[in-house]
N, C-alpha and C positions, 0 to 999 in steps of 0.2 A: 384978249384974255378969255372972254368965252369962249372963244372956239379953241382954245388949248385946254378947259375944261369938258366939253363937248368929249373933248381927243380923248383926255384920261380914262373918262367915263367909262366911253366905247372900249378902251385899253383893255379899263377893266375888266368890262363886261367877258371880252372874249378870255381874257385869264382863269375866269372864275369858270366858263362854260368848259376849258380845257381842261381843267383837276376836276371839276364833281359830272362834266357831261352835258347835255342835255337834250331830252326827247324832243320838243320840238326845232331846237336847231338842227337836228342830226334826220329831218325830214322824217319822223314820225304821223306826221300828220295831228298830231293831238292825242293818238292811241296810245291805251295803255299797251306797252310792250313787257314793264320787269325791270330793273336793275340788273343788268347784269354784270358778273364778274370773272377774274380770272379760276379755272376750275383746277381743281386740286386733284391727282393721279398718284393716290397712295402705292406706295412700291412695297411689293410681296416682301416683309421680313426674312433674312438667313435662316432655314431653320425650323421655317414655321409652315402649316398650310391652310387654306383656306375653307371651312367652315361653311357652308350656305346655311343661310335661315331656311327653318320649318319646324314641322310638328312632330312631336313623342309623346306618345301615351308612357308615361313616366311610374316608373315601377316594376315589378315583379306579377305577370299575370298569373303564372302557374307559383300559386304558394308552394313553398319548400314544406313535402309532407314529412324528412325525418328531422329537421329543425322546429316545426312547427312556428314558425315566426310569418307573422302577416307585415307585410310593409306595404304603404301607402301607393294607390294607384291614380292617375289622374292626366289627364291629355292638356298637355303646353304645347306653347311656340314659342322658340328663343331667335333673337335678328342671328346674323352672323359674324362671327369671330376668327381672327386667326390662332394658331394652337402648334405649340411645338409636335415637331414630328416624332420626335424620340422624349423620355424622359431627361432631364437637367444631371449631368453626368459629372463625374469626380473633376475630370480637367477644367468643364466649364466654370464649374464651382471655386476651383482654385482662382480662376482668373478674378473672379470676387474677392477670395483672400489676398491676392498680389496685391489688388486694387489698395484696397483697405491698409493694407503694408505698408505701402508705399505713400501713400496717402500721411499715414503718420510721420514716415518714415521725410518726407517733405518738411511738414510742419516744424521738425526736431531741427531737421538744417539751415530752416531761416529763423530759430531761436537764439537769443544771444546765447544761451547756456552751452550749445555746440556749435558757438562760431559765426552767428547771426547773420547768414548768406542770404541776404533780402530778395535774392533773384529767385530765391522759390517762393515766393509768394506777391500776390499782385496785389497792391493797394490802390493804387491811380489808374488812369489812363494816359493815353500816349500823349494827352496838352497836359497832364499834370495832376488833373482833377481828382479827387478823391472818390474811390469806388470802393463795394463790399469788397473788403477783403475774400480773395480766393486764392488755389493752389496755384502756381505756373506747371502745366503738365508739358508745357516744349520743355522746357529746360529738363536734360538726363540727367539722370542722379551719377555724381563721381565713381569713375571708373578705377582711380587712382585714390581715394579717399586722405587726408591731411588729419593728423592727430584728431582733432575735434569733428571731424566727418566720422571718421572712424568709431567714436563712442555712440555717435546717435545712429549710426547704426546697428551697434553692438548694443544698445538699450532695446530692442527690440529683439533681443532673445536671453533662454536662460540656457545652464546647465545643468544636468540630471546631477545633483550630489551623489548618485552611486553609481551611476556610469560615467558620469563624464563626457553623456552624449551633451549635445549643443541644439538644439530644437527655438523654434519660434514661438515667441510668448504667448498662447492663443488667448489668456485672458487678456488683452490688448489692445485684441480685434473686436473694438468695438465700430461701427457705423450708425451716423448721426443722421437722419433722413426726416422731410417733411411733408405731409399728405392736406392736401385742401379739401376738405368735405364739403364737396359740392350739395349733396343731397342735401346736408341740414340747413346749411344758408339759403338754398332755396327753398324751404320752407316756410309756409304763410307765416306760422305762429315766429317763425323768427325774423321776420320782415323790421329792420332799424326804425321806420315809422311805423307806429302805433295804427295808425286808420289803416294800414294795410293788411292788418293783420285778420282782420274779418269782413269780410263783403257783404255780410247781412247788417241792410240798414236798419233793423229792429232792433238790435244790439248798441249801447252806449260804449262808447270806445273810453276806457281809462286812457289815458296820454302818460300818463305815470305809474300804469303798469312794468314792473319789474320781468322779465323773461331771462328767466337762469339754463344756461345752457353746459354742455360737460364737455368739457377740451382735455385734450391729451398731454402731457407733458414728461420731457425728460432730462437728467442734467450728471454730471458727474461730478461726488461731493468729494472733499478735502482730501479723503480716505481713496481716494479712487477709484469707489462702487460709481454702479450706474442706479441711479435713483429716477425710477417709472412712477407716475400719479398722474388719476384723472382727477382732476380741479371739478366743481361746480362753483361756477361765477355770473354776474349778470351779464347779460349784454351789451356790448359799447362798441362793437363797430366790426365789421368783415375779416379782422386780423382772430377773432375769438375762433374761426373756425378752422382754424392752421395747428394742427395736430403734430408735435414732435415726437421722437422716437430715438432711441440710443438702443440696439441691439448686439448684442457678441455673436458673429458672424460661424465664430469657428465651429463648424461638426463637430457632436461627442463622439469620438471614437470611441469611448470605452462603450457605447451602448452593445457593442457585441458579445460583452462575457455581464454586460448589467441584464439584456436579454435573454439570455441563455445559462442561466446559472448551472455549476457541476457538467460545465462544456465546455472543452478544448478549446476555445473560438482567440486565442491570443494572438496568433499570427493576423486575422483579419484586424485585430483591436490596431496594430503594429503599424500594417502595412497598407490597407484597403484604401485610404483618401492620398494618401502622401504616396505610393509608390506606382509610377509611369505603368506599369503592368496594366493596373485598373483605371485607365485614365476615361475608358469607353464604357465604361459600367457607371450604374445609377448612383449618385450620390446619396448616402443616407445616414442615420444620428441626424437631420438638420429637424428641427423644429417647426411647427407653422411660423410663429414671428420669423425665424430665422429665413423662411421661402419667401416671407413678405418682405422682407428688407434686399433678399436677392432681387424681388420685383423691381422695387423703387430703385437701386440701383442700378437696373437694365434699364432702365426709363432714363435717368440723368446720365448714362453711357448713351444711350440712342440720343438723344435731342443735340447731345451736343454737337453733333456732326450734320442736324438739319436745316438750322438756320431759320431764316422766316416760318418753313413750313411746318415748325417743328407745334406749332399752334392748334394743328388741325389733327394729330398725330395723339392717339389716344396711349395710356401709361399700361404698361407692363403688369398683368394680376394673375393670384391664381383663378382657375376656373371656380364657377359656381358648382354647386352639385348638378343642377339642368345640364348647362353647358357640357359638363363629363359625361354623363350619360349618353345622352346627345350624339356627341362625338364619336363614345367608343363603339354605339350601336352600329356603325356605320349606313349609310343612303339604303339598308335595307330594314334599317331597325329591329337587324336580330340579339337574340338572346344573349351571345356571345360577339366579340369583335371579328370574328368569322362569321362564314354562312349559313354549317351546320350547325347541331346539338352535338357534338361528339366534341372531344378534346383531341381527338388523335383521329390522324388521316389512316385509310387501308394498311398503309402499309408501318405502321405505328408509329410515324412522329409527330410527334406532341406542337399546337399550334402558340404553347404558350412557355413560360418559365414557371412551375407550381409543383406541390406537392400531392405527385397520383395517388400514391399508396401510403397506409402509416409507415412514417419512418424511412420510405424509400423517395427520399429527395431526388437521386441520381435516375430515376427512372427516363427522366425526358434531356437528360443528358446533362446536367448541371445540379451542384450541391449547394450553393447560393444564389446569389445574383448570376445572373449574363450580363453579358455586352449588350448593351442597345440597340434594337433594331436587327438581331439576329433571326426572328423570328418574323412570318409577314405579316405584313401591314390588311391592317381592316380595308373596306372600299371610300374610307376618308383618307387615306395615307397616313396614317397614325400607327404607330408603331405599341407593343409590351402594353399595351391599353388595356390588356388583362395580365396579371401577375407580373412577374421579376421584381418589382417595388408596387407597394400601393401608394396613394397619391393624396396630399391634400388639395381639398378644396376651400372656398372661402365661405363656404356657408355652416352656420354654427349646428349642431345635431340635435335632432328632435326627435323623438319617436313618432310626431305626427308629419314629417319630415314634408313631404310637398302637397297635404291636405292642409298646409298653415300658411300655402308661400301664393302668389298669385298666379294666373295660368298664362302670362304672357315676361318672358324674361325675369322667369322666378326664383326668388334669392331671399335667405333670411340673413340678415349680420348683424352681429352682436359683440362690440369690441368689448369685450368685459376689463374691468378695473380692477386692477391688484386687491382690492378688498373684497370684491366680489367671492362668493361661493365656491370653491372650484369646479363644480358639478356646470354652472354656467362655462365654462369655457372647455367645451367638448366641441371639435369641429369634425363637420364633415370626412371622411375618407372612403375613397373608392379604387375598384377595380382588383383588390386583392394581393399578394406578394408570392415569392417564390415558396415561402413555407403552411401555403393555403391552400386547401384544399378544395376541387372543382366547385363545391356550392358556392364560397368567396370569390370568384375571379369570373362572374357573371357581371357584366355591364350593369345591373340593375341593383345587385348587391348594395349595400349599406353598414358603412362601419363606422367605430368613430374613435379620437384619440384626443389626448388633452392638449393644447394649444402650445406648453412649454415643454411637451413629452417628447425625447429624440428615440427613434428607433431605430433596428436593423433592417428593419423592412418594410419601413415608409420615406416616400424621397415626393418627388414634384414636377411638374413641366408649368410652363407659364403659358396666358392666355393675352390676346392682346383683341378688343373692340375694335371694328371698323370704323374710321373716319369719316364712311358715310355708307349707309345701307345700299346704294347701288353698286359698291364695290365688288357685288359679288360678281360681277362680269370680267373684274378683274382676274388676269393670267395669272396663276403662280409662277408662272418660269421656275426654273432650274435653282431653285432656292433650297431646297431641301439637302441638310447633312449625310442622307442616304445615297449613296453613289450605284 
């Protein structure tokens, strides 16, 4: 009997040495060597390219003498990121709206109200078990639709009472997304125990101190508005910092005759998102919340298709103000997304999409927007980083704008709360648009617009954080939309 204990032991022993290791079984000698692990080979994003860390003197050195406007100057370093090649274009954009569509357009067909088809939606697992309810996205939506198929789909559009056209409901298009604020919960003062909250032992730790923190919330009431509020509530445990959002996806198209008052611009109100024509041009009417919510939902499209590694894989944002800068200066950190100071090469074509002359749009060959990436690329491979659309960024506007932000990956943000001011919720924008004039479409440039403001000539590209700083040695490969 001992010695069948003897046996276990030893069993176990080697059991446990196989799942956690061990340095001196494995002929270490007793030296320290590391833990180590399997390493992780971030794969260059579609689309996107690669960014290297370093340093910008961040700002405008030669002030603008006929604006007379000084803007803040100061030397950062930001790690490195990936960055769409082109601006976020009309068709990309749709595939958000499809999403979104379809999305509901699910929910409605495993409702009993249109026929209660429980196979679009997953509740269990394959033993049985009970799981969060989600969509099923294998199952096709009918091709052949049945009476009650047919209304929920036909619930997701109206018709024009004077034309008689038939259009997709865009107030509909809401998306329901949720963000974990890492920052604040790692934050001392918000540490769940009390003694952790302060490291100085000179200090008496209340154990019953109250810590009230501000979470995001959002819900859709009786009426079928979307109802946004930030709560202030105490503290009670790591779910406080999970921030909800309910956003209406859909582009204002009407920003095109709401921009331009006593302007023909109706054809573009018409046709510019919805018609295939413009499918390679910059999407725009979208709002900041609106480029924020495209993020979050490029991040729940990308993870789902990674599996384990989808851990290590950082989420979809827009750029900070640094980071655009950054970027559009390109590896020489000039003035412009070009080499030189000139807008036009010798032989006069124009290196951007902008307004030369007053009134004469058509100078550089285009009266609105362009197509994407018509024009060339900085020496980052960055495409329209100056004019065609100007850009949001995620950092809120200041006039002391990078004299308030820190010099190493410097970012100010401020999710302001519906009661808030509105003058708080002014964000970042850079790089200029097609109806700006050369001083706006300098990389250093500074503009700003209201957070729920849609324009005609503000759109967005997404940024994505490396999974690990030495990524930069990583290959882009052949990833880029530019052919």
């Amino acid at each position: 009997m001992k010695r069948l204990t003897i046996g276990l032991c030893a069993a176990a022993l080697i059991l446990l040495t196989s799942c956690f290791g061990s340095k001196v079984a494995s002929g270490s000698g007793g030296e320290l060597t590391g833990a180590s692990g399997r390493s992780f080979a971030e794969p260059a994003p579609y689309g996107m390219v690669l960014i290297k860390r370093g340093h910008l003197k961040m700002g405008i050195e030669k002030q603008d003498s006929l604006w007379g406007k000084q803007t803040p100057l100061r030397d950062i370093s930001v790690d490195g990121f990936w960055m769409d090649d082109t601006e976020i274009t009309n068709s990309e954009y749709r595939q958000f709206v499809n999403y979104v569509r379809d999305s509901i357009l699910r929910e409605r067909l495993a409702d009993p109200n249109y026929g209660g088809d429980e196979s679009y939606k997953i509740e269990e697992d394959k033993n049985g078990d009970p799981v969060k309810p989600h969509l099923n996205w294998k199952k096709n939506l009918p091709r052949k639709p049945n009476e009650d198929e047919q209304r929920a789909i036909e619930s997701l559009y109206v018709t024009n009472p004077v034309t008689g056209e038939k259009m997709l409901d865009a107030a509909q298009m809401n998306y329901r997304y949720e963000v974990y604020d890492y920052t604040s919960a790692a934050l001392r003062r918000n540490r769940l125990n009390p003694e952790e909250r302060n490291l100085n032992t000179d200090v008496q730790i209340d154990p019953n101190e109250v810590v009230w923190i501000s979470k995001d919330t959002a819900y859709i009431n009786d009426e079928g508005k979307i109802v946004s509020e930030t709560i202030n509530r105490p503290l009670t445990g790591p779910w406080d910092f999970l921030n909800t959002y309910i956003v209406n996806i859909y582009p204002d198209t009407t920003c095109w005759v709401n921009d331009f008052p006593n302007a023909d611009n109706e054809v573009y109100m018409r046709n510019y998102f919805s018609n295939p024509a413009y499918n390679d041009y910059p999407v725009v009417g979208v709002t900041w919340e609106q480029a924020n919510a495209f993020c979050a939902w490029r991040t729940e499209y990308l993870l789902k298709g990674l599996g384990p590694a989808a851990r290590y894989v950082q989420r979809y944002r827009l750029p900070t103000e640094a980071e655009w800068e950054y970027a559009a200066r390109g590896k020489e950190g000039t003035e412009f997304p070009w080499e030189n100071e000139d807008v036009a090469s010798g032989k006069g074509c124009f290196y951007a999409n902008f307004k030369p002359d007053d009134g004469n749009y058509t100078k550089d060959g285009n009266l609105i927007t362009s197509k994407v990436g018509i024009y060339s690329s900085n020496t980052n491979g960055l495409y329209d980083m100056a004019g065609n659309v100007a850009e949001w960024t995620s950092t809120i506007y200041t006039e002391a704008g990078v004299d308030a932000m820190n010099d190493v990956n410097p970012q100010l943000r401020y999710n302001a709360a519906k009661e808030d001011p509105y003058r708080l919720k002014k964000k970042s924008v850079r790089g200029g648009s097609w109806k700006d004039p050369e001083s706006y479409i300098r990389s250093a440039w500074r503009s700003s617009e209201f957070q729920n403001q849609p324009r005609s000539y503000i759109g967005f590209r997404c940024v994505r954080s490396l999974a690990n700083t030495v990524s930069e040695k990583t290959k882009p490969g052949k990833t880029s939309k530019k052919k």
